[in-house]
ChimeraX commands (.cxc) that place a marker at each C-alpha (Angstrom):
marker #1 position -5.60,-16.19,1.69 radius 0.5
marker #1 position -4.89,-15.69,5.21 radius 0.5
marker #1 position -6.26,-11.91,5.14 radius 0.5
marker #1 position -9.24,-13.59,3.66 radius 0.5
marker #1 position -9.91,-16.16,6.25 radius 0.5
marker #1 position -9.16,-14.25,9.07 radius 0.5
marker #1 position -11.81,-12.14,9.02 radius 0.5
marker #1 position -13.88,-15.71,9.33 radius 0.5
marker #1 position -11.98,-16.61,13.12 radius 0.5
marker #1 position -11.04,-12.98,13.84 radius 0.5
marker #1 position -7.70,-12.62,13.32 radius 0.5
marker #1 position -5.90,-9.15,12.65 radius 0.5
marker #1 position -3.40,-9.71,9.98 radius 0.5
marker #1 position -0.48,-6.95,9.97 radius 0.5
marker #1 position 1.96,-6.77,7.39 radius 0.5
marker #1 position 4.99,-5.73,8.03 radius 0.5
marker #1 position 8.49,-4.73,6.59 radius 0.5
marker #1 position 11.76,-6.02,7.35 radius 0.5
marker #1 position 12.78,-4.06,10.15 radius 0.5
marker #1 position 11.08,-3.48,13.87 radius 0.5
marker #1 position 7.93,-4.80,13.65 radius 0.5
marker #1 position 6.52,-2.34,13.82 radius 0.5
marker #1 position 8.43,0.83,13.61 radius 0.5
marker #1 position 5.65,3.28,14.55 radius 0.5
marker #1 position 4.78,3.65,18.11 radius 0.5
marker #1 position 1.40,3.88,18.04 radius 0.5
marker #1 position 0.50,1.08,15.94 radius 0.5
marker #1 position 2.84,-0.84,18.51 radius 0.5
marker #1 position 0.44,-0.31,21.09 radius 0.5
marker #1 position -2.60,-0.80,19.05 radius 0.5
marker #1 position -1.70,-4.22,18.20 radius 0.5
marker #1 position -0.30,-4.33,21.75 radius 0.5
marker #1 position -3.73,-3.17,22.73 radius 0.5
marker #1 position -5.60,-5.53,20.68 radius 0.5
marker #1 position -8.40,-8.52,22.66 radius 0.5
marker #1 position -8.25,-10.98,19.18 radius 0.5
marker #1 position -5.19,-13.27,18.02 radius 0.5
marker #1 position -2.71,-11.10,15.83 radius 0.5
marker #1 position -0.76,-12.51,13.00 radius 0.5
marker #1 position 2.06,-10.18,11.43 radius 0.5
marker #1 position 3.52,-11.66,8.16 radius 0.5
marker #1 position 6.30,-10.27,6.71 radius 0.5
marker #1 position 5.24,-7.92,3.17 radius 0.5
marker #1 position 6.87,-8.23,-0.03 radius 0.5
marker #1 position 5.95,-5.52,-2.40 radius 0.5
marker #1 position 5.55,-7.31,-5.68 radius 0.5
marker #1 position 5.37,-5.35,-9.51 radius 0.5
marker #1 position 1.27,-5.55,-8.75 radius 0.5
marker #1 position 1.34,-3.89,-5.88 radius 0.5
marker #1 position 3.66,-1.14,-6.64 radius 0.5
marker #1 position 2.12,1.72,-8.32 radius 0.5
marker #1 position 2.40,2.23,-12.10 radius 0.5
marker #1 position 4.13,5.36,-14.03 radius 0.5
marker #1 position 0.89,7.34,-15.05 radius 0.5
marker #1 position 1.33,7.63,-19.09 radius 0.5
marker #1 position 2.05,11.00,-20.11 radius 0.5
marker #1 position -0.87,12.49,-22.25 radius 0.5
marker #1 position -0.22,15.65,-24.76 radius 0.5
marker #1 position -2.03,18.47,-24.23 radius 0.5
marker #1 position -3.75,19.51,-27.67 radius 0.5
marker #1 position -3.86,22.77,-28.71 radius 0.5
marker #1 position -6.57,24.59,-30.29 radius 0.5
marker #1 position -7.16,25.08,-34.12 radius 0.5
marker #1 position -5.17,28.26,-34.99 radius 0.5
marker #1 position -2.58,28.66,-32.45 radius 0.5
marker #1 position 1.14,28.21,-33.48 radius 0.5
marker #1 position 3.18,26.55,-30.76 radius 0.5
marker #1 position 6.92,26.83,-30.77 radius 0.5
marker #1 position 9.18,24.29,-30.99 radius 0.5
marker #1 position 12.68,24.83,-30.48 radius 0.5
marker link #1:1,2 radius 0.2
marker link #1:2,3 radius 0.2
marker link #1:3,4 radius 0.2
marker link #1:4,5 radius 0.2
marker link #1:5,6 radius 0.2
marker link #1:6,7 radius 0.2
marker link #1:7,8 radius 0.2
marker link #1:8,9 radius 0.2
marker link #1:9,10 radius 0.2
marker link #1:10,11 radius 0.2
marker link #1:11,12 radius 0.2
marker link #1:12,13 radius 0.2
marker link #1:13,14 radius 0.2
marker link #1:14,15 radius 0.2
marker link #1:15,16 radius 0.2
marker link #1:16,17 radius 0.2
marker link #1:17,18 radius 0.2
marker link #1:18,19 radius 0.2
marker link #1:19,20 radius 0.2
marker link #1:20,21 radius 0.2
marker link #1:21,22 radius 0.2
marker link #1:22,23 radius 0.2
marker link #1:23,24 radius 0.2
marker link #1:24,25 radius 0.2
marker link #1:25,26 radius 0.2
marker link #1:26,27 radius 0.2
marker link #1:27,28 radius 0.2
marker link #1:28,29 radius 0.2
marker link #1:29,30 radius 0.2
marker link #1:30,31 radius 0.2
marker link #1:31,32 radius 0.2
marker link #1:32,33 radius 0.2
marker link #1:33,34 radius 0.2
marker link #1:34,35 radius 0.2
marker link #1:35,36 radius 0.2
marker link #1:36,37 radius 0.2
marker link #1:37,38 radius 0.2
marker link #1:38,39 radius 0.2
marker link #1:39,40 radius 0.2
marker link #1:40,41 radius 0.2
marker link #1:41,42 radius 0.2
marker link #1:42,43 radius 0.2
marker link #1:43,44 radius 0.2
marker link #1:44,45 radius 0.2
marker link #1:45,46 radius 0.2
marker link #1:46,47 radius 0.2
marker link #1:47,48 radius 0.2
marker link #1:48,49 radius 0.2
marker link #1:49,50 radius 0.2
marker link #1:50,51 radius 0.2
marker link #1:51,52 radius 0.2
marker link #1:52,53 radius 0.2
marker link #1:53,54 radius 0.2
marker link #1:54,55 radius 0.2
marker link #1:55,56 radius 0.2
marker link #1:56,57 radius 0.2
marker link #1:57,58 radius 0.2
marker link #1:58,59 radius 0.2
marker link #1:59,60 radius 0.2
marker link #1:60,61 radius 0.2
marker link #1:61,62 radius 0.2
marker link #1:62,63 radius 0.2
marker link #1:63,64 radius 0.2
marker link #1:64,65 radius 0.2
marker link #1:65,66 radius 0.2
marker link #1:66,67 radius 0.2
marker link #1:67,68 radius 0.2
marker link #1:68,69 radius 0.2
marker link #1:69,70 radius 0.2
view
């Protein structure tokens, strides 16, 4: 909600890990840098959010053509 609504006031919402917030020295002075109201909130990856094992699809194989299987 917050990411939602703060494009309404502008607010930059940063999420962040546990750790330095942040780690990377550039976006440390880009936020540093920043004229609007920052918020960082800490990120939790959740099972949404983290990507999903692609299904594994079997190639078929043309009419005709013996494919060994040992």
């Amino acid at each position: 909600a917050l990411v939602h609504e703060s494009q309404e006031v502008g607010l930059v919402v940063v999420g962040a890990h546990t750790g330095p917030v942040p780690a990377d020295p550039v976006a440390l002075r880009s936020i540093a840098a920043m004229t609007c109201p920052v918020a960082i909130v800490p990120h939790h990856l959740v099972a949404a959010a983290e990507p999903k094992p692609r299904p594994r699809r079997r190639r078929s194989t043309p009419a005709g053509t013996s494919v060994p299987t040992h």
